[in-house]
N, C-alpha and C positions, 0 to 999 in steps of 0.2 A: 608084253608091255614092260619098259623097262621100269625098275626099281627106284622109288625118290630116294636122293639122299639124305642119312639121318645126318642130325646135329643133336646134341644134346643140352637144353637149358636147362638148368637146375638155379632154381628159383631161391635169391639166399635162405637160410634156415631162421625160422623164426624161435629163438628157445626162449622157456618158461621156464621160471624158477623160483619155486618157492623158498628164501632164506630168512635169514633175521641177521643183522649184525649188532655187537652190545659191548660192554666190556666187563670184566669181574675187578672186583675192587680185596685187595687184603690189605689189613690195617698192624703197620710193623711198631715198634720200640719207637717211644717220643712221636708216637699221635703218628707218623709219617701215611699217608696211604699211596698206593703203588697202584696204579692203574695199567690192567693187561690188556689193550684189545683185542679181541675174537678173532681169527682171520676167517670169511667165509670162503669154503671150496669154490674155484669156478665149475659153471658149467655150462660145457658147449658140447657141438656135436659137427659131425662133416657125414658128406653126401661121398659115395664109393662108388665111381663107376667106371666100368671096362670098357676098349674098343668097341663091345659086342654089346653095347648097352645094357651090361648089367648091375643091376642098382642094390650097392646094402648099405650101412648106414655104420658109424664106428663114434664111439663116447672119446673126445680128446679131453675131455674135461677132469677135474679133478673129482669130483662127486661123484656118488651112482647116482642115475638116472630110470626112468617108465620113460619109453621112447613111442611114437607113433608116428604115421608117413601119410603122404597120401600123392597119387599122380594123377596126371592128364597128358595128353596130347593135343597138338593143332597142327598146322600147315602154317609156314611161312612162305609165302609166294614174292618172289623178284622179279620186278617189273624190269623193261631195254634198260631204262635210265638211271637202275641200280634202287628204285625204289621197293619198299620192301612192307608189307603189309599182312597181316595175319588173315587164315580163313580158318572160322572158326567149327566146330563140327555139326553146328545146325544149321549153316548153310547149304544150300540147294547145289548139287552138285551134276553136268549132266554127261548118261552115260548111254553110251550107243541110241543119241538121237531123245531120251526121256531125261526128262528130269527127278530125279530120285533124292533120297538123303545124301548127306555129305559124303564121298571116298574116304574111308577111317578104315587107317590099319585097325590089328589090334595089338593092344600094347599086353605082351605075356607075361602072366604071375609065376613065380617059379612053382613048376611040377610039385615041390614040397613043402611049399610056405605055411598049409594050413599045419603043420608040424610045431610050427616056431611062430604064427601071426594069428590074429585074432581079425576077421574084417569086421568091423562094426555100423558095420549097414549106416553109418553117417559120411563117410565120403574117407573116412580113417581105418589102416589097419593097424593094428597094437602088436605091439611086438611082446611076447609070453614071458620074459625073463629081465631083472633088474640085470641093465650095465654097468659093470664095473669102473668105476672111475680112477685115476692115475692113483689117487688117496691112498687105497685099497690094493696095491701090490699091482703086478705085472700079469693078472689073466686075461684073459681073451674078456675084449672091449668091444670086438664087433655084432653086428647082427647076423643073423642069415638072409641070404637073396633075397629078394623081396619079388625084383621083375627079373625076369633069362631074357629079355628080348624085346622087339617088335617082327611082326609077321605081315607082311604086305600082298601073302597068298590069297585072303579074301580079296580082294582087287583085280587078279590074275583073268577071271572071266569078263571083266569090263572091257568095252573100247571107251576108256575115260575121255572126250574129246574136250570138256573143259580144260583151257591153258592152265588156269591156276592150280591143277591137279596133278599134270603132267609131268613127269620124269625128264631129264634131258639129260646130256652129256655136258662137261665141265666147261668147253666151247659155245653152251649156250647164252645169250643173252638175257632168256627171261626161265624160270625156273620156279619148282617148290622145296622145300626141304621139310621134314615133318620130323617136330621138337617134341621131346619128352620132357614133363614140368611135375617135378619134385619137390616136395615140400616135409621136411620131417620137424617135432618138434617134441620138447624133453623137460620134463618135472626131476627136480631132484627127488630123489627115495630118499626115505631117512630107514632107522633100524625102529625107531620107533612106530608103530605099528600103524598108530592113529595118526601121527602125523604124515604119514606118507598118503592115507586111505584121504583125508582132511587136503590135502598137496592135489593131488591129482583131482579129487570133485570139483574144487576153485577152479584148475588153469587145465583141464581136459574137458571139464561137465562128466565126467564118468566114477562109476560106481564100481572099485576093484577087491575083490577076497582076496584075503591071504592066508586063509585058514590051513593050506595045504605045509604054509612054513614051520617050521620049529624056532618058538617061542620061550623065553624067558622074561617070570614076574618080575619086578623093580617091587623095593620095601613101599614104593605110595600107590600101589596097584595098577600101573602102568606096565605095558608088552613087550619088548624089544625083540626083534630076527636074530635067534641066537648062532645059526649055523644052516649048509646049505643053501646063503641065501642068492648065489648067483646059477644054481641048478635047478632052483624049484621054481614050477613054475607059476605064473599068475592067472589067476580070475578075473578077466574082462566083465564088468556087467552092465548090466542098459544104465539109457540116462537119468 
């Protein structure tokens, strides 16, 4: 059977951000007062993917960031008349003569993600280490792989005789193409401790330790990340 061809949709990025903007006032000679505003960092994020469909994720944003992803796949089927309609993967799909579940590749996690990602059994995987944002000097902003691939070998034993499933050549008229759909999205971190742990339960729903970081007390007994903190890595915990 021949091979459908991929395309890759990547679904724009939805980012979260928890900030504040305000401004500080000092009060000079002859009453004057001088109003500073805050600039708050941005923060955004972009989708990294290769030929080969492989997907990481990169902080263009000024802030550090707690990143998290999640994907799917479907089938877009092209009808003669260039019409074009999704089939989704609990449709009925039939194969050598029976009707069975849908034809789904499988879309593959890198060989080493559970190193660097967290899946969190909610349809999210977290990625284990705060991203450095532009703010914060010139280190590595990217994540590690997320997916290496899709694999269309499970399919190989079928005689898929559904059209909408079907593979063709670029001279075909009617056709499927099976999309990968990406979605990542980003809380700023702060150094402060609570505020980061307080960031992420609002705009993830999750619960993260940070115990593993090195900390410094403030005189009102507040925490800050005093060092290590784009190496160490994070505590994912339930909702």
């Amino acid at each position: 059977m021949k091979k459908s061809k991929l395309s890759g949709l990547l679904v724009p990025v939805s980012v979260l951000a928890a900030v504040a903007i305000g401004v500080t006032c000092a009060t000079v000679l002859h009453t004057l007062t001088l109003e500073n505003p805050i600039k708050t960092p941005t923060v955004t994020s972009e989708i990294v993917e290769t030929s080969s469909k492989e997907v990481s994720f990169k902080n263009t944003g000024e802030a550090d960031v707690f990143l998290r992803a999640s994907f799917s796949g479907s089938w877009l089927y092209t009808k003669d008349q260039g019409e074009t309609s999704a089939v989704m993967s609990n449709e009925a799909a039939t194969r050598g003569g029976g009707t069975v579940s849908a034809a789904e590749p499988t879309i593959l996690a890198s060989t080493d993600y559970t190193q660097n990602w967290i899946d969190g059994g909610d349809g999210w995987y977290y990625y284990k280490y705060i991203l450095r944002g532009s703010a914060n000097g010139t280190g590595n902003n990217s994540t590690s792989k997320l997916i290496d691939g899709v694999s269309f070998a499970n399919l190989d034993s079928y005689d898929i005789v559904d059209a909408r499933y079907k593979a063709s050549d670029s001279n075909a008229s009617s056709y499927s193409d099976y999309q990968i759909h990406v979605v990542t999205e980003v809380v700023q971190a702060s150094d402060e401790i609570e505020v980061s742990k307080d960031a992420v339960k609002k705009l993830f729903n999750r619960d993260i330790a940070l115990s593993n970081f090195a900390v410094s007390p403030l005189a009102d007994g507040r925490e800050v990340i005093s060092s290590d903190k784009y190496t160490t890595p994070i505590d994912w915990l339930g909702q």
